[in-house]
N, C-alpha and C positions, 0 to 999 in steps of 0.2 A: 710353517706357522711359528711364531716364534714367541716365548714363552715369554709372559706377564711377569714384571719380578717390581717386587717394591722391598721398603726400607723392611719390613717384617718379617718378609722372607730372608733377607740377610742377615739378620740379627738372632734365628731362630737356631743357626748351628754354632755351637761351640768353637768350632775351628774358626769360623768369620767375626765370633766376638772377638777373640782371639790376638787374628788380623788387626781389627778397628785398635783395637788396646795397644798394640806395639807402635801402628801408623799415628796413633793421634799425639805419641811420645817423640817421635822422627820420621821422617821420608824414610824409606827403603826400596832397596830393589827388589824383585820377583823370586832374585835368588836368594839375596839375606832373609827374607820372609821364610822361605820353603826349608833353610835351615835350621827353624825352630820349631818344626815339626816333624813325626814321625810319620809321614806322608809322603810321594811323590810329589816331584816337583808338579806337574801334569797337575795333581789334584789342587793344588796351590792355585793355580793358575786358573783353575775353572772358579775356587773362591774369589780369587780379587777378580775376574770376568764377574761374578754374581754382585761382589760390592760395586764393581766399579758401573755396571748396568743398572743400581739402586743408586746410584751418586754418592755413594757415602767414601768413596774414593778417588782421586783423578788419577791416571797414568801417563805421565809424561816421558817422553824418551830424549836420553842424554847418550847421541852415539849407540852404544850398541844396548846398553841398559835401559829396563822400564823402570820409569823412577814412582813409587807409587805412594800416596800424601791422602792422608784422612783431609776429608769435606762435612763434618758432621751434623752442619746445620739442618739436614732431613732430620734426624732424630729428634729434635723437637714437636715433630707428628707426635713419635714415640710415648713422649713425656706427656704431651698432653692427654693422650686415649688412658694413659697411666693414671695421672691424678684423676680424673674421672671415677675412679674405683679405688684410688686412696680416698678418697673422703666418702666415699660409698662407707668402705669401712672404716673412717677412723668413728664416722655416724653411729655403725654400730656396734662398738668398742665403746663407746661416749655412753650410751643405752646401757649398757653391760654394764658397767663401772655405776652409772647412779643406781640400776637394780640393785647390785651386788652390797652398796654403801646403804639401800633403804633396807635390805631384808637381814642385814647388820644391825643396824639401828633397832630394829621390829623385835630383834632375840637376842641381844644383849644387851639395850641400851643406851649404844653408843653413838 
C-alpha cells in the first residue's frame, strides 16, 4: 500500500523546506542537495522522493545525474488554507485594538 503524501506533508519537515528554499533559487543535483546537510545522502533522497511524490519538485535526468527543479505552483493550496486564519486573526487583533482604544478613552480621556 503505498503511502498518501500531499503538499503538507512535505512542507512539515525542516529538511524539505530546506530543499524547496535552495531548489526554487537553482536546479541541483541529489548530490549538491545532500551536501548541505548533515544527513546521508540515502536520507536526502527519501526527502526529494517525498517532495518530488507532492509535485513540489521534478526530477530530471541529465546522463548519470538527477537534476532536481522546484514546481511550486502546489503551494498555492498552502497560501490559501493560510489566509483563511490570517484574517481569522487579523479580525481578532482589529477587536483588540478598538477595545484596547475605548477602555483608553473611558480612563483617561483620550
Amino acid at each position: 500500500m503505498r503511502a498518501r503524501r500531499d503538499v503538507y506533508q512535505a512542507i512539515a519537515d525542516p529538511t524539505r523546506r530546506a530543499i524547496i528554499g535552495m531548489l526554487a533559487e537553482q536546479p541541483q543535483n541529489v548530490n549538491a542537495i545532500a551536501e548541505q546537510f548533515d544527513v546521508t545522502r540515502q536520507a536526502i533522497s527519501l526527502h526529494v522522493k517525498i517532495l518530488s511524490d507532492c509535485g513540489l519538485i521534478f526530477i530530471r535526468k541529465e546522463g548519470r545525474d538527477h537534476i532536481c527543479e522546484a514546481r511550486l505552483d502546489s503551494l498555492s493550496e498552502v497560501s490559501v488554507w493560510v489566509e483563511q486564519y490570517k484574517k481569522h486573526w487579523e479580525s481578532k487583533l482589529d477587536s483588540l485594538e478598538n477595545y484596547l482604544e475605548q477602555l483608553k478613552k473611558e480612563r483617561y480621556g483620550k
